[in-house]
PAMARVO-701551 format. One record per residue (C-alpha): residue number from 1; residue in three letters; x, y, z. Coordinates in Angstrom, 3 decimals, m for minus. Layout:
<vexkols>
<vexkol k="NUM" r="ALA" x="X" y="Y" z="Z"/>
...
</vexkols>
This chain:
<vexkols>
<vexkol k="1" r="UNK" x="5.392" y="40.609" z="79.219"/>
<vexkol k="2" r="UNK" x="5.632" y="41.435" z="82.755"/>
<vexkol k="3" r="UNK" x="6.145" y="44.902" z="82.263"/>
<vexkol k="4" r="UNK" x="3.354" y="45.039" z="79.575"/>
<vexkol k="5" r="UNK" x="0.788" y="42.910" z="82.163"/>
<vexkol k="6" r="UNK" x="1.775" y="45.968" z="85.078"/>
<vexkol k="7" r="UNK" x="0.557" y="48.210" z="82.874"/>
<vexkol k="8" r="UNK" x="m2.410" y="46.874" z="81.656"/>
<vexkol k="9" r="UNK" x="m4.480" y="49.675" z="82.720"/>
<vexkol k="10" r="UNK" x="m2.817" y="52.432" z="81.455"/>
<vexkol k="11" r="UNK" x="m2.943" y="51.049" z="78.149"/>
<vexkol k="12" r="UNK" x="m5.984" y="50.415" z="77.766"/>
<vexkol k="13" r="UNK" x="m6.912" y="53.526" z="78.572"/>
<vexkol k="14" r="UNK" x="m4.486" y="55.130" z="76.300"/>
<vexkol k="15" r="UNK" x="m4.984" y="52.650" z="72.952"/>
<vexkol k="16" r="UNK" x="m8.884" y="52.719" z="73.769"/>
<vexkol k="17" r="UNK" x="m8.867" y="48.453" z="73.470"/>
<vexkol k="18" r="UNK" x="m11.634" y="46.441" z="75.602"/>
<vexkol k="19" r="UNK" x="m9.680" y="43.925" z="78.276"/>
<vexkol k="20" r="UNK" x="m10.937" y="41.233" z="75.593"/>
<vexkol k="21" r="UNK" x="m9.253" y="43.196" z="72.283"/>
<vexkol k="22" r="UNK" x="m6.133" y="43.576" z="74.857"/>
<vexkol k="23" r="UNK" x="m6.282" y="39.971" z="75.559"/>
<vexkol k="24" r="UNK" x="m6.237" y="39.034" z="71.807"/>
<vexkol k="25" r="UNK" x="m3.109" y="41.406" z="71.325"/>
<vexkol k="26" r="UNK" x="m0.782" y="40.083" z="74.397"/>
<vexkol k="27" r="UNK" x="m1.682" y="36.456" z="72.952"/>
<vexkol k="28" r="UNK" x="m0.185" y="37.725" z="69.769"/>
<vexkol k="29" r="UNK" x="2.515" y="39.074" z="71.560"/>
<vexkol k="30" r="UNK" x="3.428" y="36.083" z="73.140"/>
<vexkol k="31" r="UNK" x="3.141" y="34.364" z="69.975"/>
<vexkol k="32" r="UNK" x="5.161" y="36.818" z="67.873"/>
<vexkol k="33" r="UNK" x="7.787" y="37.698" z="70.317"/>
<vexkol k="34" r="UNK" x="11.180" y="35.640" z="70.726"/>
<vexkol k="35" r="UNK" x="11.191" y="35.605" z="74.839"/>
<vexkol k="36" r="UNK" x="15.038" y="35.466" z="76.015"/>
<vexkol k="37" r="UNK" x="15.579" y="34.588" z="79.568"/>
<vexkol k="38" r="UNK" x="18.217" y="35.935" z="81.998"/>
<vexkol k="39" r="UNK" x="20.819" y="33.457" z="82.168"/>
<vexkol k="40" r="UNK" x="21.529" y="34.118" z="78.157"/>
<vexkol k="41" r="UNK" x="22.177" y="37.485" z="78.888"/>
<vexkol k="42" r="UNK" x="23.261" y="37.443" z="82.864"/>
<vexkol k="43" r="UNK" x="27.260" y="38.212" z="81.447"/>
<vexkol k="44" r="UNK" x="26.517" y="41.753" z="80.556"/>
<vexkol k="45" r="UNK" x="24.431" y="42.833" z="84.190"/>
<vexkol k="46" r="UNK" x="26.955" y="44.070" z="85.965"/>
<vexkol k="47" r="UNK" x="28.016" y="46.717" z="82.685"/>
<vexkol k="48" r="UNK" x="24.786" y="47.279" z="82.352"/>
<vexkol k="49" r="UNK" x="24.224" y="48.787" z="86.302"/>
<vexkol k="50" r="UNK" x="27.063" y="50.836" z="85.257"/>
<vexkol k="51" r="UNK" x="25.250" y="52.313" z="82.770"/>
<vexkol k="52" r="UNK" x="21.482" y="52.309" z="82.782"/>
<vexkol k="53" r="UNK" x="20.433" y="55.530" z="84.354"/>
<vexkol k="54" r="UNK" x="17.750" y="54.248" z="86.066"/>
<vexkol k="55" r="UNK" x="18.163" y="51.027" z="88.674"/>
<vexkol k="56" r="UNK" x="15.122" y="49.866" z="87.417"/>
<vexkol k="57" r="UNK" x="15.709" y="49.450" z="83.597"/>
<vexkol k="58" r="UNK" x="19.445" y="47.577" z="83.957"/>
<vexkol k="59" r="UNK" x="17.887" y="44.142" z="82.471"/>
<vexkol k="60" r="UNK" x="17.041" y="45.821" z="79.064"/>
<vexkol k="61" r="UNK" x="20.488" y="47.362" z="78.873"/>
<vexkol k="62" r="UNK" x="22.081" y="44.014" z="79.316"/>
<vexkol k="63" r="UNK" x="19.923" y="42.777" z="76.563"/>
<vexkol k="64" r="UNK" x="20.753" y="45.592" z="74.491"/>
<vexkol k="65" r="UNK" x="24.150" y="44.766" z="75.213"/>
<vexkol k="66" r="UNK" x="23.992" y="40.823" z="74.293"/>
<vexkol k="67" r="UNK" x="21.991" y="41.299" z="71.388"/>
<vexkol k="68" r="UNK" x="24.040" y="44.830" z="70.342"/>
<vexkol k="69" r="UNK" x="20.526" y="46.400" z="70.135"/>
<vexkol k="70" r="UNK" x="18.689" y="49.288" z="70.900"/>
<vexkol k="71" r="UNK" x="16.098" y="50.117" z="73.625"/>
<vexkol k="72" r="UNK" x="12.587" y="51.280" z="72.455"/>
<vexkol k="73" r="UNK" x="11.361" y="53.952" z="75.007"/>
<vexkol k="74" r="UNK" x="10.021" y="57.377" z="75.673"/>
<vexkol k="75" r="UNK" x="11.909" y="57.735" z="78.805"/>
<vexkol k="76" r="UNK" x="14.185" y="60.775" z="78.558"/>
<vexkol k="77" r="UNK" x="16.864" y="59.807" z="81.487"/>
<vexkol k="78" r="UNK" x="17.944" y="56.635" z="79.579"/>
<vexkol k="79" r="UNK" x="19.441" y="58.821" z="76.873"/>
<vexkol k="80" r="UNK" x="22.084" y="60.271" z="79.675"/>
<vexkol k="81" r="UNK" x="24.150" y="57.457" z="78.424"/>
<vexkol k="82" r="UNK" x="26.401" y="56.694" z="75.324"/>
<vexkol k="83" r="UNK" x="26.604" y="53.243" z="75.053"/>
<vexkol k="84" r="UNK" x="22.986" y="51.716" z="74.040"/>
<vexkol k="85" r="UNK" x="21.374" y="53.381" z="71.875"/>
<vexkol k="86" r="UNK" x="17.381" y="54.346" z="72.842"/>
<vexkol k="87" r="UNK" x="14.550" y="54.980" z="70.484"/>
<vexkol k="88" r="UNK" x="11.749" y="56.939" z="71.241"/>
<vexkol k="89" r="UNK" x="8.119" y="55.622" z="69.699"/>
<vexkol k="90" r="UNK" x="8.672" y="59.070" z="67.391"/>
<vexkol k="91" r="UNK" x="12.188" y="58.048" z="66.514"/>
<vexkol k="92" r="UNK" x="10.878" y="54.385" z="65.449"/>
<vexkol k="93" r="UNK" x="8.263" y="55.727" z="63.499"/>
<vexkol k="94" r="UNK" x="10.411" y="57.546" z="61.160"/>
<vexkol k="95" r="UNK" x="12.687" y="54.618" z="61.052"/>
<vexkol k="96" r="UNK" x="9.743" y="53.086" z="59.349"/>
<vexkol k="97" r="UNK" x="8.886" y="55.373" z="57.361"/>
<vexkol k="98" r="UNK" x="11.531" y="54.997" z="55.130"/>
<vexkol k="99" r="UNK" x="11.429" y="51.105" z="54.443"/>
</vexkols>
């Protein structure tokens, strides 16, 4: 949610919500979403800052890594890497498609 809240205004600006409609959506968010906190996946930092490309995004790979998962984003750079698989909004959409 923290990384959702910093870019609050870019979203809005790109989905075309009011602050209140955004509002309504984080609360589902918050609602919907099972929140896991660091010391559940702590064990799997230090592979993870061998492998996330960017210094910046090793929490999610660790996460990846607990949960065996995959990382949803559109950044390009995370792909340089082979062990955690990342999804692009396009990729996920197709995924969908099909069920």
């Amino acid at each position: 949610m923290v990384e959702v809240e910093k870019h609050t205004s870019e979203i809005i600006k790109k989905t075309g919500l009011s602050i209140e409609e955004f509002g309504k959506v984080l609360d589902f968010l918050e609602k919907e979403i099972e929140f896991v906190s660091f010391e559940e996946f702590e064990e799997f930092y230090k592979e993870a800052e061998q492998i996330s490309p960017d210094p910046n995004d090793v929490q999610y790979f660790a996460l990846a890594l607990k949960l065996n998962g995959a990382i949803w984003s559109n950044d390009k750079a995370l792909k340089k890497q082979f062990v955690v698989e990342v999804l692009s909004t396009g990729e996920i959409i197709k995924l969908m498609e099909f069920e």
